[in-house]
C-alpha positions as a Markdown table, in Angstrom:
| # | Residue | x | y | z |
|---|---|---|---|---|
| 1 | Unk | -29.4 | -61.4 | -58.1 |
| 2 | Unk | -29.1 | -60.1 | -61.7 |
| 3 | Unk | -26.1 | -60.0 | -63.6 |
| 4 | Unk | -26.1 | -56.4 | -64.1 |
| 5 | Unk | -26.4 | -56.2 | -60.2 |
| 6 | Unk | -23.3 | -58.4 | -59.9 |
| 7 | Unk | -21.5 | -56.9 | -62.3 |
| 8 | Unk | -22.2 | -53.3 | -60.4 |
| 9 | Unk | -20.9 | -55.1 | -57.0 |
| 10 | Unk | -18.1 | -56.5 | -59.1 |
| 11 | Unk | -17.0 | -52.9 | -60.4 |
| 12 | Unk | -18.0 | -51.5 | -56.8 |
| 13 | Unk | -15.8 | -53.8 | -55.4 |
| 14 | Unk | -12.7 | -53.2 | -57.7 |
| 15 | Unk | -13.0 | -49.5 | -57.5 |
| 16 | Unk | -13.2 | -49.9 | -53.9 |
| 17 | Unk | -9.5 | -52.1 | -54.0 |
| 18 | Unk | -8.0 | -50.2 | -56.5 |
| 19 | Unk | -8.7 | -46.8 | -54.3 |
| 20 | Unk | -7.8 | -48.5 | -51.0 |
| 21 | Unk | -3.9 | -49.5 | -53.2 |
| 22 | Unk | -3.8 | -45.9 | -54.1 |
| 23 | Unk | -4.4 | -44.7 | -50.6 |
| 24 | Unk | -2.4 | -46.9 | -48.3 |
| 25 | Unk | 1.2 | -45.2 | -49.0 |
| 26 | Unk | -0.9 | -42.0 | -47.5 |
| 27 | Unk | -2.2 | -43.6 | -44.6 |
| 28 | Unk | 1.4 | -45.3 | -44.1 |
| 29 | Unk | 3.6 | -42.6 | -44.5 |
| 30 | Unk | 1.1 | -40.6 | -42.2 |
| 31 | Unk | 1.3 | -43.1 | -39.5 |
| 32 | Unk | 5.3 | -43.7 | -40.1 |
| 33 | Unk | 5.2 | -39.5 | -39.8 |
| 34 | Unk | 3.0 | -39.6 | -36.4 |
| 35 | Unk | 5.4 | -42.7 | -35.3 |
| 36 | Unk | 8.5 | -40.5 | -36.0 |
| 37 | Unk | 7.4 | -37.4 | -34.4 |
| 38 | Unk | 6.5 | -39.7 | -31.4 |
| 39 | Unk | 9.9 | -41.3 | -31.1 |
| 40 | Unk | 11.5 | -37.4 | -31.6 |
| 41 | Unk | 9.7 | -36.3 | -28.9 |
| 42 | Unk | 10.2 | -39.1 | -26.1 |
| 43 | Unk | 14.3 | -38.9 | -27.4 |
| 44 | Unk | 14.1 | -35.6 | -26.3 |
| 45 | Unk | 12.0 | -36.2 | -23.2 |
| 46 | Unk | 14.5 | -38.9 | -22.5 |
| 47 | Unk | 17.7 | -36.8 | -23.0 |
| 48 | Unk | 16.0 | -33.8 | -20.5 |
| 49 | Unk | 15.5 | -36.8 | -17.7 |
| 50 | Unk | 19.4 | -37.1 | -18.5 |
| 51 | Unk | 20.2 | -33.0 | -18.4 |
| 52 | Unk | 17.9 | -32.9 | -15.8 |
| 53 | Unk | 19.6 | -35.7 | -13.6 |
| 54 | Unk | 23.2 | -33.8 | -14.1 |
| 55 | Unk | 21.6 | -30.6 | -13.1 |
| 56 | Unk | 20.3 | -32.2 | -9.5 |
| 57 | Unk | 23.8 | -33.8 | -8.9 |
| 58 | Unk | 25.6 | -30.3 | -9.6 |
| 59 | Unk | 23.0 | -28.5 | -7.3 |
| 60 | Unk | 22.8 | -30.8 | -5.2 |
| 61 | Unk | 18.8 | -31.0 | -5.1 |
| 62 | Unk | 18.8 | -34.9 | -3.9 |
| 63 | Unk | 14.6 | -34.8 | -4.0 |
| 64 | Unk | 15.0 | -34.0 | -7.2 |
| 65 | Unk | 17.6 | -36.2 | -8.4 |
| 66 | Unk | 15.1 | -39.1 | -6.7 |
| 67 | Unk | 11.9 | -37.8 | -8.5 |
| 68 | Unk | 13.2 | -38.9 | -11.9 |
| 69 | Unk | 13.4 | -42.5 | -11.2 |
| 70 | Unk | 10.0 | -44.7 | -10.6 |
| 71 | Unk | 8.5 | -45.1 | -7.2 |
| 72 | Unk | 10.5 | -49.0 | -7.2 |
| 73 | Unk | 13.6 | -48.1 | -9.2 |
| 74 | Unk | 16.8 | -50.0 | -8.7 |
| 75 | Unk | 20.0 | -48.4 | -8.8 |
| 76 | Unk | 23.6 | -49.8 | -9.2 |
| 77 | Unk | 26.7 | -47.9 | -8.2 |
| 78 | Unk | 30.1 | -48.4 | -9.7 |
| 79 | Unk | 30.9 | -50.7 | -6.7 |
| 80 | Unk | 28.2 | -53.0 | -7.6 |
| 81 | Unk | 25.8 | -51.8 | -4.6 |
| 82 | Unk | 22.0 | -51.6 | -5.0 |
| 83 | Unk | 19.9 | -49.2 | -3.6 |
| 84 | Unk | 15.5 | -49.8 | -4.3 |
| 85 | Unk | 13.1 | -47.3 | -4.2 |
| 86 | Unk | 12.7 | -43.7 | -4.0 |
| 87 | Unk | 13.1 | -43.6 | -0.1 |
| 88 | Unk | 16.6 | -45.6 | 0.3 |
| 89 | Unk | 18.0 | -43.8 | -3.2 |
| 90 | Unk | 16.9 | -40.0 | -1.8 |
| 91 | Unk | 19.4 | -41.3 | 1.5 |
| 92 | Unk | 22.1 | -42.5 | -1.0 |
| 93 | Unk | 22.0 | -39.1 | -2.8 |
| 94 | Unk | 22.2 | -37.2 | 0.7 |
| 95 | Unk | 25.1 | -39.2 | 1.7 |
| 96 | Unk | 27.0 | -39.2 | -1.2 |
| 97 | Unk | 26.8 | -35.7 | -2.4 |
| 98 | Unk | 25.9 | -33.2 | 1.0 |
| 99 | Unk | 28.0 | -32.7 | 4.1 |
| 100 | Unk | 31.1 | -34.6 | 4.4 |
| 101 | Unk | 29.4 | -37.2 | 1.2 |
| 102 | Unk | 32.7 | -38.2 | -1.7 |
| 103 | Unk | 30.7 | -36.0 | -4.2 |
| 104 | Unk | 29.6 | -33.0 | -2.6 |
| 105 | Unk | 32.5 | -30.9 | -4.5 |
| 106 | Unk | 32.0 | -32.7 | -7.5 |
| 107 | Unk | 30.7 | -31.2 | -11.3 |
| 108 | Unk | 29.2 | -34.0 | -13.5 |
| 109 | Unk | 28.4 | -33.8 | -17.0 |
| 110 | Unk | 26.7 | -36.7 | -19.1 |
| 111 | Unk | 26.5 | -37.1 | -22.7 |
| 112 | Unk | 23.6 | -39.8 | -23.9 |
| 113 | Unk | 25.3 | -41.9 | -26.6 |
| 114 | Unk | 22.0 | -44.2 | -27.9 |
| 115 | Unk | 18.4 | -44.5 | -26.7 |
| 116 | Unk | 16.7 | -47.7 | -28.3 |
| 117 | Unk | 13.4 | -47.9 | -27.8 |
| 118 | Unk | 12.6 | -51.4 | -26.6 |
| 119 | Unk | 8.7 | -51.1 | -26.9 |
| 120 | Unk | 6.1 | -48.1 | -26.6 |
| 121 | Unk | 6.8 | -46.6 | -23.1 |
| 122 | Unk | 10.2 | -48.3 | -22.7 |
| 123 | Unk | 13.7 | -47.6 | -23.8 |
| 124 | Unk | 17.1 | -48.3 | -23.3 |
| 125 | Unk | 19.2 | -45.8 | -22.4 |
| 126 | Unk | 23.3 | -45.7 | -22.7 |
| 127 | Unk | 24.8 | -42.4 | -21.1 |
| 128 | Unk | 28.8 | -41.8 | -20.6 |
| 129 | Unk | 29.3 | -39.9 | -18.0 |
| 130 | Unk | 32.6 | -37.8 | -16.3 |
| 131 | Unk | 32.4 | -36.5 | -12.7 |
| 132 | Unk | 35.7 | -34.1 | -11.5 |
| 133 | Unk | 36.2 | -32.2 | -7.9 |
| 134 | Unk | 36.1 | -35.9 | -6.0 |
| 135 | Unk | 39.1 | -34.7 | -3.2 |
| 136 | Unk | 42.4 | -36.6 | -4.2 |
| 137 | Unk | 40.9 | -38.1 | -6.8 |
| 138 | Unk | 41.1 | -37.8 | -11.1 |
| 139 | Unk | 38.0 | -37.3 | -12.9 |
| 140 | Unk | 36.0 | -40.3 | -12.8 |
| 141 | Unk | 34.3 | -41.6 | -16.2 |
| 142 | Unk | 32.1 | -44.4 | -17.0 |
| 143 | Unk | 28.6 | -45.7 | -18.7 |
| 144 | Unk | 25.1 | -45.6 | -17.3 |
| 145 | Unk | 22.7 | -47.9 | -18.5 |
| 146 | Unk | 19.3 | -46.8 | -18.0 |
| 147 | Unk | 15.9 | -48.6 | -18.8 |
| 148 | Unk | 13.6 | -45.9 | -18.8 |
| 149 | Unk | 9.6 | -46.4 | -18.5 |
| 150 | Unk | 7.1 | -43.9 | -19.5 |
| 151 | Unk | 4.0 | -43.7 | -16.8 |
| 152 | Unk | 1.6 | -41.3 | -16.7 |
| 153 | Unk | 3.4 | -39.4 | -19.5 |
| 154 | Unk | 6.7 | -38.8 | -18.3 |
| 155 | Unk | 9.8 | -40.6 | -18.8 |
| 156 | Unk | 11.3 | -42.0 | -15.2 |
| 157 | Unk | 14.1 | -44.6 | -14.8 |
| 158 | Unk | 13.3 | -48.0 | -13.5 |
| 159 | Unk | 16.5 | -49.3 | -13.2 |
| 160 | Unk | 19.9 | -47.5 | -13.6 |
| 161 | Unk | 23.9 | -49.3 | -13.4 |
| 162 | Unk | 26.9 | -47.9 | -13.2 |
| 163 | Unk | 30.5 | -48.5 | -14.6 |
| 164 | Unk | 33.4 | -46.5 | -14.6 |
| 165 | Unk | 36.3 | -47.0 | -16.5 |
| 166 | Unk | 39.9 | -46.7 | -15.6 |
| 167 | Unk | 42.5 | -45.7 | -18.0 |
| 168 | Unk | 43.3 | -49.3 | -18.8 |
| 169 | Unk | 39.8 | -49.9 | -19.7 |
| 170 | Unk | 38.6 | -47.3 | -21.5 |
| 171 | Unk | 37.4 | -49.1 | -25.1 |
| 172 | Unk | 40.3 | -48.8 | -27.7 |
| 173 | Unk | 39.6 | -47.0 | -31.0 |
| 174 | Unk | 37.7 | -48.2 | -34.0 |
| 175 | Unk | 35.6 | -51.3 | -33.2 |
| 176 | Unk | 37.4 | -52.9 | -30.7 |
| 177 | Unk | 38.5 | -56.0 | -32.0 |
């Protein structure tokens, strides 16, 4: 090869460098955009599976309290009982909140504190929650964890736990220590 012909590759080849520094912070801060309006979107997603979960529980629409949790969820109640899958938590809902069922006068209302996205298509999910109208009893209030899994384009929860808080417990002001 000739050293004009190197020196062409040579100047090739730093042009081609030089352009590739100039254009990354493009590409990057396109691709930190796309990753931003992605993460926007499934935090609102997320917060409608929330909304839409408070919405089944006030109308009492059990099938569709059950369709927003994946086919093998895992739910924890307050108490500490589990209830897997769609089948057994669709039962739980009908028990607890028709007929003679401790919620079936009661209003909820939840308010998502932090979603932290754990990987693509997974996310953790804090949510403090307050249900009134439970017969003889104050309003309840407590946290739901939620893990929530994206299949097939939706957001669903895989596994959801309960705690309430009694006035004794509820967290103190500031940070807590």
């Amino acid at each position: 090869m000739s050293s004009r012909s190197l020196g062409n590759n040579a100047l090739f080849l730093s042009a081609a460098i030089a352009m590739s520094l100039l254009l990354y912070p493009l590409f990057s801060t396109a691709r930190a955009q796309t990753e931003s309006t992605t993460e926007a979107a499934d935090t609102a997603a997320i917060k409608q599976v929330v909304a839409a979960y408070s919405d089944g529980w006030n109308s009492r629409d059990t099938h569709a309290l059950t369709m927003l949790f994946t086919e093998d969820a895992d739910y924890t109640n307050v108490g500490g009982g589990n209830t897997h899958g769609r089948k057994d938590m669709e039962e739980m809902f009908v028990r607890l909140l028709t007929g003679t069922g401790m919620f079936r006068a009661s209003h909820r209302t939840d308010s998502v504190k932090r979603i932290r996205f754990l990987a693509p298509g997974v996310a953790s999910v804090d949510d403090y929650w307050v249900v009134e109208g439970v017969p003889d009893r104050p309003p309840l209030e407590g946290l739901y964890a939620w893990v929530m899994v994206k299949q097939n384009g939706r957001w669903l929860t895989a596994v959801h736990h309960a705690t309430n808080f009694t006035p004794s417990s509820a967290a103190p002001a500031g940070n807590g220590r």
